[in-house]
C-alpha positions as CSV (number, residue, x, y, z in Angstrom):
1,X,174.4,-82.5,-181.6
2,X,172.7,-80.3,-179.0
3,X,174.4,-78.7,-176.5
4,X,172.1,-79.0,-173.1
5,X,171.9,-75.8,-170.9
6,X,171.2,-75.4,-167.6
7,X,168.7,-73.1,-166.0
8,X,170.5,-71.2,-163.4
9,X,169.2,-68.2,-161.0
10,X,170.0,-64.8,-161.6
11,X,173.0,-63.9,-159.9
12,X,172.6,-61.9,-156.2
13,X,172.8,-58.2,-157.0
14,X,175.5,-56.5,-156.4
15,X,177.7,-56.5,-153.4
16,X,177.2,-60.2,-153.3
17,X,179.6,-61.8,-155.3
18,X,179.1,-65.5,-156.2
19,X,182.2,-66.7,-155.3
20,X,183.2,-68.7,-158.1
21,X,186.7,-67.3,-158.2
22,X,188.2,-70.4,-156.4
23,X,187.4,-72.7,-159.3
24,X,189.7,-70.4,-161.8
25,X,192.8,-69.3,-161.8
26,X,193.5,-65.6,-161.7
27,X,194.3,-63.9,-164.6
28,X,196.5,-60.9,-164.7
29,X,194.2,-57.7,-165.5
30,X,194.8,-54.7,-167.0
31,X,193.1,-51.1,-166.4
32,X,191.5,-49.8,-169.8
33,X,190.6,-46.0,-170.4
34,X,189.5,-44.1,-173.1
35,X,190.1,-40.5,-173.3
36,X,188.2,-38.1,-175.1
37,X,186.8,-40.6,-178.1
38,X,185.2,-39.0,-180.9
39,X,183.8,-40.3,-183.9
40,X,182.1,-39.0,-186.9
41,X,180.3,-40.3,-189.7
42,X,179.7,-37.4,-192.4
43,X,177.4,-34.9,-190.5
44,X,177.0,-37.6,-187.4
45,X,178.7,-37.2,-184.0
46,X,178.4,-40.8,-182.6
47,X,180.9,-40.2,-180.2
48,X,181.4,-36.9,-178.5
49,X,184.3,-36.4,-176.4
50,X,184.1,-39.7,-174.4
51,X,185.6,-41.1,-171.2
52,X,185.3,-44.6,-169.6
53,X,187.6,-46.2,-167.3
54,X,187.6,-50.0,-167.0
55,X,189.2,-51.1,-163.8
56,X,190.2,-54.9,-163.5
57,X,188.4,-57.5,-162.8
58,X,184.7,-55.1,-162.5
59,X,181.7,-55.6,-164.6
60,X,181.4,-52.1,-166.4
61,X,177.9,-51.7,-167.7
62,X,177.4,-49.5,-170.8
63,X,173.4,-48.6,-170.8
64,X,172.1,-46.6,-173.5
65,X,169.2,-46.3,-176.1
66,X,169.3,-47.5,-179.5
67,X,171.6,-45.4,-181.4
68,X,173.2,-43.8,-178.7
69,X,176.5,-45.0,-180.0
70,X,177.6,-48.0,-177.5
71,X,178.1,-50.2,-180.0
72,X,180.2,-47.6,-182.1
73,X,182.7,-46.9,-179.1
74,X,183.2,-50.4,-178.2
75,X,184.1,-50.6,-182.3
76,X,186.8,-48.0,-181.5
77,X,188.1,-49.3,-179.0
78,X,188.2,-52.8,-180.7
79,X,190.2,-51.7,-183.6
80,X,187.4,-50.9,-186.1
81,X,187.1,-47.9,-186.1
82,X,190.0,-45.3,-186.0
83,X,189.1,-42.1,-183.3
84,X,188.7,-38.8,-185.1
85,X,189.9,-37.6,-181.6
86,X,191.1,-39.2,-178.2
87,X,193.0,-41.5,-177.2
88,X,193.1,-45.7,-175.8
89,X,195.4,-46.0,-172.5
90,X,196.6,-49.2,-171.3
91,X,197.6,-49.4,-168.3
92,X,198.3,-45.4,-168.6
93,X,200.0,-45.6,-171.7
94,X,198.8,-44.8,-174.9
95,X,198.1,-47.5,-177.8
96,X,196.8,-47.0,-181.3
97,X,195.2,-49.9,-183.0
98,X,195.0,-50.3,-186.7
99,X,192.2,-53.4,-186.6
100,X,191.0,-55.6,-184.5
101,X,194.4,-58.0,-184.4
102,X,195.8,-55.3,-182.7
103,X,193.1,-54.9,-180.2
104,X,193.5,-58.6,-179.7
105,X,197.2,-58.7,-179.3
106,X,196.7,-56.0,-176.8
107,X,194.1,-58.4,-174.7
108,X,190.9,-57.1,-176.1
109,X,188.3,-59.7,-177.0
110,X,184.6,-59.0,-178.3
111,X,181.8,-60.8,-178.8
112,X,179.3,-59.3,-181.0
113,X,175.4,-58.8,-180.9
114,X,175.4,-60.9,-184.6
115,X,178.1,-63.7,-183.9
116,X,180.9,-64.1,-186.2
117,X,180.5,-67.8,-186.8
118,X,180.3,-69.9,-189.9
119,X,177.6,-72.4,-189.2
120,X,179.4,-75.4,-190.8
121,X,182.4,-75.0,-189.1
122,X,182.8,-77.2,-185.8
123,X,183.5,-75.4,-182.1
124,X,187.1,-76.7,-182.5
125,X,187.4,-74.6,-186.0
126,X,185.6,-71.8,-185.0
127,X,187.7,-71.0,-182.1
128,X,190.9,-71.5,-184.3
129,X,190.2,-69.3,-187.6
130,X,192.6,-66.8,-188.0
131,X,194.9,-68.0,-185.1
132,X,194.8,-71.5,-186.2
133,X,197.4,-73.6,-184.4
134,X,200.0,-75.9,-186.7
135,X,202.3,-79.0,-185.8
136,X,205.2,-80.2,-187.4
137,X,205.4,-78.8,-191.3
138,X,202.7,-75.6,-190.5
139,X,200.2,-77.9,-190.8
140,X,197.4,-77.4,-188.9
141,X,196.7,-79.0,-185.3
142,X,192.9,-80.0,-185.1
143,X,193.8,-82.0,-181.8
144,X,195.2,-78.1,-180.7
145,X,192.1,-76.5,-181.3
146,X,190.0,-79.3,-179.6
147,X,191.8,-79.5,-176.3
148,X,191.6,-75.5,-175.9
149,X,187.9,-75.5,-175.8
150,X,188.1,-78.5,-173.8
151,X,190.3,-76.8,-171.3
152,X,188.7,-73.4,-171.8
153,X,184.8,-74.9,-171.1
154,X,185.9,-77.0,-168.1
155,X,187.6,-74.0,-166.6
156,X,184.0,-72.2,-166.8
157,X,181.4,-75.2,-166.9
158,X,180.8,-74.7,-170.9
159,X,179.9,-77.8,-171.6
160,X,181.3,-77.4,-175.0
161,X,181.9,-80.3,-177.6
162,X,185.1,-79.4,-179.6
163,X,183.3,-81.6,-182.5
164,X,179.7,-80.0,-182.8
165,X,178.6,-78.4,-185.8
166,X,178.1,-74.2,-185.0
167,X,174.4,-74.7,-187.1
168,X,173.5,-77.4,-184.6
169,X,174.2,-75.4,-181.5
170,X,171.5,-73.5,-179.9
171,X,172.1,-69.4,-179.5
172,X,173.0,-70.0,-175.8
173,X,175.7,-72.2,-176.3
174,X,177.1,-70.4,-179.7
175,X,177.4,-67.5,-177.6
176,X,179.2,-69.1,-175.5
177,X,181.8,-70.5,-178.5
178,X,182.4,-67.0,-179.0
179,X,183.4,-66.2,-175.5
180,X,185.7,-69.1,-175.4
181,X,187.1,-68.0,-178.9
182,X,188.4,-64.7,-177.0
183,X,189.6,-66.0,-174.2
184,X,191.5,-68.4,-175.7
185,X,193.2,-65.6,-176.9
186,X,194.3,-64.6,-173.1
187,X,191.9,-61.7,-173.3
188,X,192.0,-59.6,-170.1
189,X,189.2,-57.2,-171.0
190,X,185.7,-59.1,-172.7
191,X,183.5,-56.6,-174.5
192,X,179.7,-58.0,-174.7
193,X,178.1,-56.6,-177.1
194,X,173.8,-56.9,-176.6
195,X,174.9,-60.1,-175.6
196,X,171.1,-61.0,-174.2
197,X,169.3,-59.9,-177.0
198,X,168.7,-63.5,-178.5
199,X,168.7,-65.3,-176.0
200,X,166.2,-66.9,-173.7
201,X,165.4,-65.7,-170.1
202,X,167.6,-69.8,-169.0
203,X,170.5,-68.8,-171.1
204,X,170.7,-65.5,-170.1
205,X,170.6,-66.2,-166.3
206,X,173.5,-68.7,-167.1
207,X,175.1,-65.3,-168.8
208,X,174.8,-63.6,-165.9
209,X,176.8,-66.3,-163.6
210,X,179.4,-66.6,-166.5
211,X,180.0,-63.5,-166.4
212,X,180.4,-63.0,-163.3
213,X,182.7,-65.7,-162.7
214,X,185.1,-64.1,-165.0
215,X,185.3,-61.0,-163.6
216,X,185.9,-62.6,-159.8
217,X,188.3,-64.8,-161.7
218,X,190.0,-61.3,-163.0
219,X,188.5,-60.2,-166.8
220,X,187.4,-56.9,-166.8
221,X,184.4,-57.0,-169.0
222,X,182.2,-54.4,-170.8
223,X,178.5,-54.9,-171.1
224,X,176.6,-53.1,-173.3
225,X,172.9,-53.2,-172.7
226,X,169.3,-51.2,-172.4
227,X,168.4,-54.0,-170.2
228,X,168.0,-52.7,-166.6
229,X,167.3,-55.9,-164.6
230,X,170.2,-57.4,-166.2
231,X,172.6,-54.3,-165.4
232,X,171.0,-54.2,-161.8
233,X,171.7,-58.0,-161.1
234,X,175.2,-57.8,-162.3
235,X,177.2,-54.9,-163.1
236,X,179.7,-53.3,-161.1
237,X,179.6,-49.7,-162.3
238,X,177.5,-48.1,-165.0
239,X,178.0,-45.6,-167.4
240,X,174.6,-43.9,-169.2
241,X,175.7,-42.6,-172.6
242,X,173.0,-40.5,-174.8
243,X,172.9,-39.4,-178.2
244,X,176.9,-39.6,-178.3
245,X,177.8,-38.4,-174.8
246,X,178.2,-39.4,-171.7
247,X,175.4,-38.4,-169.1
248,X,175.9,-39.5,-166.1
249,X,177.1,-42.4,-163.6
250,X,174.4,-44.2,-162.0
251,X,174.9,-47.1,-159.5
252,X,173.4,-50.4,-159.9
253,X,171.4,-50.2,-156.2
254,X,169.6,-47.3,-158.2
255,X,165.8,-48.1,-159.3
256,X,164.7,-49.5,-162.8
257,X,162.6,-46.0,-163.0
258,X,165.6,-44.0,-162.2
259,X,168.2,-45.8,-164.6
260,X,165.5,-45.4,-167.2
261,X,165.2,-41.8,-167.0
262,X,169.0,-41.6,-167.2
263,X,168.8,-43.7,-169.9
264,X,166.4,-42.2,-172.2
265,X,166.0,-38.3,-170.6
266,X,162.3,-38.1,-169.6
267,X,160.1,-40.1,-167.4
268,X,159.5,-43.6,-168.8
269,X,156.1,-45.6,-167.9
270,X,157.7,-49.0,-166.2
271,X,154.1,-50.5,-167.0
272,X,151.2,-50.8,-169.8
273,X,148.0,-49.2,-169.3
274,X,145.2,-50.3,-171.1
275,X,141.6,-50.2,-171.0
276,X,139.7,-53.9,-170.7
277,X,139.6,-55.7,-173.7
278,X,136.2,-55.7,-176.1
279,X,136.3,-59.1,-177.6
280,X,134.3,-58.6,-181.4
281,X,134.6,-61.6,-182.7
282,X,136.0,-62.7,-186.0
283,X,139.5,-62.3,-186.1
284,X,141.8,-65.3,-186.0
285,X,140.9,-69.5,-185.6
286,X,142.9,-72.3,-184.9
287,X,140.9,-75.9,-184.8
288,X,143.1,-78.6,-184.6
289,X,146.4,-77.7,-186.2
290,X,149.3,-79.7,-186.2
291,X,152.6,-79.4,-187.9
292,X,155.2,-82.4,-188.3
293,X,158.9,-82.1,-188.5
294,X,161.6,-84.3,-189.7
295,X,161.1,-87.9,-188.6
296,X,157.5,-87.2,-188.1
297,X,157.9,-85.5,-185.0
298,X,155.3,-83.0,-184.1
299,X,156.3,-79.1,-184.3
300,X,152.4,-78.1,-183.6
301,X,150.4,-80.8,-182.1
302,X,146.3,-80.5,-182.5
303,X,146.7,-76.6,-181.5
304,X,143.2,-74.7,-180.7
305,X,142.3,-71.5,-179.6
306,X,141.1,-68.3,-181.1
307,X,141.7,-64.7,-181.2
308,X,138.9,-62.3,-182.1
309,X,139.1,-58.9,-183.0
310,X,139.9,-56.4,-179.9
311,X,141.8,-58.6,-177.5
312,X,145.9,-59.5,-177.5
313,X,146.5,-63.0,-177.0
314,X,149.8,-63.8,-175.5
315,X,151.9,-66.7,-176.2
316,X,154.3,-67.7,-173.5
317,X,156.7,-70.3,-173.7
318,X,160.1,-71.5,-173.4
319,X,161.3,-70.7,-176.8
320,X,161.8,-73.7,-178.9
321,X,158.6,-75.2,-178.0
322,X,156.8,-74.5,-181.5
323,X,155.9,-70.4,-181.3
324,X,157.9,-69.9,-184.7
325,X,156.4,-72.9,-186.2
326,X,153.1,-71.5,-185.3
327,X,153.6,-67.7,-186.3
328,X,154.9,-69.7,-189.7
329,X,151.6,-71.5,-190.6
330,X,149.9,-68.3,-190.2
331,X,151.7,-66.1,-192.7
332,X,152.0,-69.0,-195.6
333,X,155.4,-70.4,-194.9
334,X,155.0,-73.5,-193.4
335,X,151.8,-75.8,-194.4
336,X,150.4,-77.4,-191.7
337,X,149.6,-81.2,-191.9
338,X,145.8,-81.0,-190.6
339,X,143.7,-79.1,-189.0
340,X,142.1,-75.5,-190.2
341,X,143.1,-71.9,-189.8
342,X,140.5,-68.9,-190.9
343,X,140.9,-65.1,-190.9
344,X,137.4,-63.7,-190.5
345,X,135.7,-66.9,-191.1
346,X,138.0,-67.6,-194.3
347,X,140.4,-70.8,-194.6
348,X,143.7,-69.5,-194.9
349,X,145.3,-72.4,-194.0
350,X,147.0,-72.9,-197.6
351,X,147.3,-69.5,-198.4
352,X,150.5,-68.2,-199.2
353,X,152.2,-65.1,-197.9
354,X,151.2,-62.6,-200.2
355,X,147.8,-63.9,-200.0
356,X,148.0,-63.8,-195.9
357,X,149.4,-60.1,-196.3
358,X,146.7,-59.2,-198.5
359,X,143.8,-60.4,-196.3
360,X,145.4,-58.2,-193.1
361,X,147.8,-60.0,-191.7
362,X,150.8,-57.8,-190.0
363,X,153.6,-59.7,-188.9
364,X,156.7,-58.8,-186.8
365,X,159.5,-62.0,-187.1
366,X,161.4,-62.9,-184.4
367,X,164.5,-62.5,-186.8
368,X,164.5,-59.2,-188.2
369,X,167.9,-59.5,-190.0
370,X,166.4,-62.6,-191.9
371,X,163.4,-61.9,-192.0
372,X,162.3,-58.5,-191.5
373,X,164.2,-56.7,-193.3
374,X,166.7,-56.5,-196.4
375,X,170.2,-55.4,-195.6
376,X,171.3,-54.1,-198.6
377,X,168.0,-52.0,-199.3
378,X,167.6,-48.0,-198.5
379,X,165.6,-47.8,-194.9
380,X,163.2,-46.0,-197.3
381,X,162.4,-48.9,-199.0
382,X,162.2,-51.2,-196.2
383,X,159.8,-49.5,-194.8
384,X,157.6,-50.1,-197.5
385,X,158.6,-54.0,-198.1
386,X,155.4,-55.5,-198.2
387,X,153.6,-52.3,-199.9
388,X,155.5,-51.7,-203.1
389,X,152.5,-53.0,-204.8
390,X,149.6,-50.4,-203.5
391,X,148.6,-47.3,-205.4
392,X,149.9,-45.4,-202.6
393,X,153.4,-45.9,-203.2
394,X,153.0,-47.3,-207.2
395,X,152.0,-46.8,-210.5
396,X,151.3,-48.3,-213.5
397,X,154.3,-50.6,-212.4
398,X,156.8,-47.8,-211.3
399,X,157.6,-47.4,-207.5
400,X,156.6,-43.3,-206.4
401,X,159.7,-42.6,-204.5
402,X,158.7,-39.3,-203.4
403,X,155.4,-40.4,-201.8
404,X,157.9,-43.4,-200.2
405,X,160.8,-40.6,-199.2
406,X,157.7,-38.8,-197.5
407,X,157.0,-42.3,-195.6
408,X,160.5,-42.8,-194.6
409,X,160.2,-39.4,-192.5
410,X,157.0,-39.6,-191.6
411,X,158.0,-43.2,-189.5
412,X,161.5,-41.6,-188.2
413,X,159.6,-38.9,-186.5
414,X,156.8,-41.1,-185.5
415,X,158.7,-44.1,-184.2
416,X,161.8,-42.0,-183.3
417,X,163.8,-44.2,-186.0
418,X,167.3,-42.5,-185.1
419,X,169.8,-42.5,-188.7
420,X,171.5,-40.2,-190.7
421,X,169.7,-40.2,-194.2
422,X,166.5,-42.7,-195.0
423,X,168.6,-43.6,-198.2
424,X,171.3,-45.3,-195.8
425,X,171.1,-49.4,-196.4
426,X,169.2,-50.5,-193.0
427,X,172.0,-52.5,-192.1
428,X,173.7,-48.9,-191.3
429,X,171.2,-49.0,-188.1
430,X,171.6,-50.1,-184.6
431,X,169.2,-53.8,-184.3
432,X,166.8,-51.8,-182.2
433,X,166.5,-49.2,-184.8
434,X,166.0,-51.8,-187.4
435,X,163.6,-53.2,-185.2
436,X,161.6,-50.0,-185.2
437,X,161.5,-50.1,-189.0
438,X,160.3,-53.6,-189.1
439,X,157.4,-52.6,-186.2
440,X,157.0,-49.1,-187.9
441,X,156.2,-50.9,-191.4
442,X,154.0,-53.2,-190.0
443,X,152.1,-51.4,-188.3
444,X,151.3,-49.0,-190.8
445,X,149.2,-50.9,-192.7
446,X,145.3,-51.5,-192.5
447,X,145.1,-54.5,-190.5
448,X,143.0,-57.3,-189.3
449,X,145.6,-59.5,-187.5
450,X,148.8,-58.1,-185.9
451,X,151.3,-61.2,-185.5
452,X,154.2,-60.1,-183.0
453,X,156.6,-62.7,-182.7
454,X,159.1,-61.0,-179.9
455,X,158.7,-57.5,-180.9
456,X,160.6,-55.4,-178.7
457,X,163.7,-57.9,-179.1
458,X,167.0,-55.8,-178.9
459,X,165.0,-52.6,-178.4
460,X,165.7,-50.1,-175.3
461,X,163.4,-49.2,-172.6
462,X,162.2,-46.0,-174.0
463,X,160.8,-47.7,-177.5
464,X,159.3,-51.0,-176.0
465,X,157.1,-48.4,-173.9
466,X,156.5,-47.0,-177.1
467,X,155.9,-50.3,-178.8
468,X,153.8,-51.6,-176.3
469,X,151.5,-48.3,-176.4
470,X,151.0,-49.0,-180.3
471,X,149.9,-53.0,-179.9
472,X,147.3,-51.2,-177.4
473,X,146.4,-49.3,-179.9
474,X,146.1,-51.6,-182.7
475,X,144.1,-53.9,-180.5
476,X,141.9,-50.7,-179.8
477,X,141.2,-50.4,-183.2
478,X,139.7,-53.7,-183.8
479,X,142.5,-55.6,-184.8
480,X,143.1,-59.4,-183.5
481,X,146.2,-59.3,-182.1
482,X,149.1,-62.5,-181.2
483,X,151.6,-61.6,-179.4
484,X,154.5,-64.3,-178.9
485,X,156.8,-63.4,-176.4
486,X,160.0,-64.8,-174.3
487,X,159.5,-62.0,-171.9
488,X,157.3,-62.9,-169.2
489,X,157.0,-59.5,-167.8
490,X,156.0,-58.5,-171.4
491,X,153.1,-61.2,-171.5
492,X,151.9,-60.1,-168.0
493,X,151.8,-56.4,-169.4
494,X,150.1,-56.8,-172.7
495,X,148.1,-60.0,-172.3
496,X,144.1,-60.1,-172.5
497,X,144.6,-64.0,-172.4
498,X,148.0,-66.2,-171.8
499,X,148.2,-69.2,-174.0
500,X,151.2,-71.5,-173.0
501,X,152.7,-73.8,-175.3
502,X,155.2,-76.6,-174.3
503,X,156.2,-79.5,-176.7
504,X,154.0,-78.2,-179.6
505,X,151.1,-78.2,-177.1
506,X,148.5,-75.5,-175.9
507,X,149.1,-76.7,-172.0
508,X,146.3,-74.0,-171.4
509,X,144.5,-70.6,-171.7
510,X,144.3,-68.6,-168.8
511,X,143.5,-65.3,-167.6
512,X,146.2,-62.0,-167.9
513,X,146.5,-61.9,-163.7
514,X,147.4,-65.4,-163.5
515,X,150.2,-65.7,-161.3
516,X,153.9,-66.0,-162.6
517,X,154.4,-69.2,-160.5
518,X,151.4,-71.0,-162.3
519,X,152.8,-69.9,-165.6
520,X,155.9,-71.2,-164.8
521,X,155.2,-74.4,-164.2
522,X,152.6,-74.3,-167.2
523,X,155.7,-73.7,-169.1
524,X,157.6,-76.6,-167.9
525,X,154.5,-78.8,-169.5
526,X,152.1,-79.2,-165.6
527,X,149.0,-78.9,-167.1
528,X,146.9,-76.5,-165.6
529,X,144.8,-77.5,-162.9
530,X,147.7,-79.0,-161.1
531,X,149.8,-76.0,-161.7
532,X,147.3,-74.1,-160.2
533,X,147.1,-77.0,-157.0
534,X,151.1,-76.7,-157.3
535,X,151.4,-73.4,-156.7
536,X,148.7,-73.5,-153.9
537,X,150.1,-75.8,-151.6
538,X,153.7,-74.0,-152.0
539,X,151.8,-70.8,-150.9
540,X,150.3,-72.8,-148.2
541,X,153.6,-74.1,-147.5
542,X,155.4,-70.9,-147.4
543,X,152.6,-69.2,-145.5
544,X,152.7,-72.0,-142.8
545,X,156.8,-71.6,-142.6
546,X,156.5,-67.7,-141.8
547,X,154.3,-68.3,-139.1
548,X,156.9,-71.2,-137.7
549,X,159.0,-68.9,-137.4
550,X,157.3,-66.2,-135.5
């Protein structure tokens, strides 16, 4: 069973609150500080000497790079990790917390940026586990669990049903499960944890308002980010922490360019320049691909177009409406059910990965935890995933691991891969570092296509301008690059072409300055030309209005 989501609109900036409070009741708050948190991992300072004040009822935004240890104070102060120094106040007086129960007994509830769901349990039994409610004999109340969502989500508009499988939910409404799951236990301070990074430009609007209503409503809640529109449209105060400290205070009237200096410590390019695109042919074709789904229901229907070498074809979309099918049938993983796809004039359309990686084909995943990486591997390693096999890195069967060590530093200095030692497992990085191994590996390699299914997902202001710069560059090369993105401002930057798919369908390719109102309405499924009539008459319509009313 799906849960449906509604598109909402940003939230005014701040200073305009969206008076929601009258539809909830007021919780009591608390005040939250943190005093002089340090934490250390071996020869790593994560945290140096912190303070952060959490006043009731505010939005408190905690904007950072990758790795500059949010996420590791926010553990602290959760109960995962012990302080090497400092101290939590409550309410002025001092707490110590031996794991998270404590933290949650004290009103602290977290929702991380990797939910802590088990995707065959329902809403109702996720929200219980580990405080699960019991009836007469200690056994346990299902009807208990499913009216506290219900009376959680109709306190906040969740729309939850108590009864729906976590695997069937989409990331929106999951989320959501998880924010319900701490207030249910009367938490009075929310930590959100990268709580945008998966989520689609609808669902995190609806974020935005959600939040929002809790913190009128009385929640103090702590947002960690790198997003700055999002930090702009909705927090309260910010704090910019770098490499372990605290830099500065910054005020969310101040200007994306100005928080992003803060943020990263230099001057950070809020745009792409590129040269025009020199189209060279070749490259990749799509004639007529589709690709059914269960039921018979298609996931690609009769998709066209083609990317030659030297130009970056954007995919824009809603996401859902068959990008990851179609990155799929380009690597090997999926077959489609007709239609022809060639690299350079060859049919690849059966080929399987190994074959599609051989030929050229680089490919960032949308899910880098599933598919990008391997947790349990050394960064080192990962980093050379898809290239154990080449004589750089092998021999006669046996891996080189000094000419792979020699890799591993090379791409930390070159992508800025922030960690303690390459033979760390990668699942000791932040996601946007992981993300920077998984771009950083791909990238390496001698390609002809460059698939880049949302590659500067979870990654902070200072890298996606880094990022973007090395797509250019690929593209510069030669290389046929596919960009699929849920960031429209992304598209807009990067784009050559803009193909928009709705429903399985190429709705149409259009030029890199169309405007965002036409795209919009391309992605609701208007085909083109009366998108583009659409959007006249509404600028006609708007145009005429101004003039009314002078």
């Amino acid at each position: 069973m799906r849960v449906g989501l509604a598109a909402v609109t940003l939230p005014a900036p701040h200073g305009h609150r969206a008076g929601c409070a009258h539809r909830l009741g007021k919780v009591e708050g608390m005040k939250l500080e943190l005093r002089g948190i340090t934490k250390r991992f071996g020869p790593l300072i994560a945290n140096d000497s912190i303070d952060l004040t959490i006043e009731e009822g505010h939005i408190h935004a905690l904007l950072g790079e990758n790795g500059a240890g949010k996420s590791t104070l926010m553990n602290v102060l959760y109960g995962m990790h012990a302080p090497d120094e400092g101290e939590i106040l409550i309410d002025g007086a001092p707490v110590t917390f031996k794991g998270p129960g404590d933290a949650v007994a004290a009103g602290i509830g977290m929702v991380h940026q990797h939910f802590m769901l088990i995707p065959v349990f329902t809403v109702a039994e996720s929200i219980a586990l580990g405080f699960e409610p019991t009836g007469p004999a200690g056994i346990i109340s299902r009807e208990r669990a499913r009216r506290t969502v219900r009376e959680v989500s109709a306190r906040f508009g969740f729309d939850l049903d108590p009864d729906a499988l976590i695997e069937d939910l989409p990331v929106g409404a999951q989320q959501r499960v998880e924010i319900v799951k701490a207030l249910s236990r009367q938490a009075k301070v929310l930590i959100l944890d990268e709580p945008t990074a998966v989520l689609t430009p609808q669902e995190t609007d609806e974020l935005m308002t959600i939040m929002r209503q809790l913190a009128d409503a009385g929640t103090s809640i702590v947002f960690i980010t790198h997003k700055l529109r999002e930090v702009r449209a909705v927090a309260d105060e910010i704090t910019v922490i770098r490499r372990g400290r605290v830099v500065g205070h910054a005020s969310p009237s101040d200007s994306e360019a100005s928080l992003a200096t803060q943020m990263v410590g230099r001057e950070v390019l809020m745009r792409v320049e590129k040269d025009p695109a020199h189209p060279a042919g070749g490259g990749l074709s799509f004639d007529d691909v589709s690709l059914l789904g269960a039921g018979g229901v298609p996931l690609l229907d009769h998709v066209s177009f083609d990317v030659p070498r030297g130009e970056i074809l954007a995919v824009a979309g809603v996401q859902g409406n068959g990008q990851t099918e179609l990155a799929e049938v380009i690597l090997g993983l999926r077959n489609p059910d007709s239609g022809v796809i060639r690299l350079e004039n060859a049919d690849i359309t059966r080929a399987k990965p190994r074959q599609s990686l051989d030929a050229g084909v680089g490919f960032i995943p949308e899910d880098r935890s599933t598919d990008g990486i391997i947790a349990s591997f050394s960064i080192a390693d990962n980093l050379v995933l898809d290239q154990f096999r080449s004589s750089a890195f092998a021999s006669f069967g046996s891996l080189k691991r000094g000419a792979i060590a020699r890799n591993a530093r090379d791409k930390e200095a070159e992508y800025d891969i922030r960690l303690t030692s390459i033979e760390d497992p990668v699942s000791s990085l932040s996601g946007g570092n992981q993300q920077k191994v998984v771009v950083a590996r791909e990238m390496s390699r001698d390609l002809t296509l460059l698939v880049a299914n949302q590659p500067t997902r979870g990654v902070d202001v200072g890298s996606i301008e880094f990022i973007h710069r090395r797509i250019v560059d690929v593209r510069d090369q030669g290389c046929a690059v596919l960009l699929i993105s849920s960031e429209l401002d992304e598209v807009i930057s990067l784009a050559d072409r803009i193909a928009v798919m709705y429903r399985g369908r190429i709705v149409g390719i259009v030029p890199a300055d169309t405007g965002r109102d036409v795209l919009g309405l391309m992605m609701a499924g208007v085909p083109l030309d009366e998108a583009v009539a659409a959007s006249s008459d509404s600028a006609h319509d708007d145009g005429a209005h101004r003039k009314e009313e002078q």
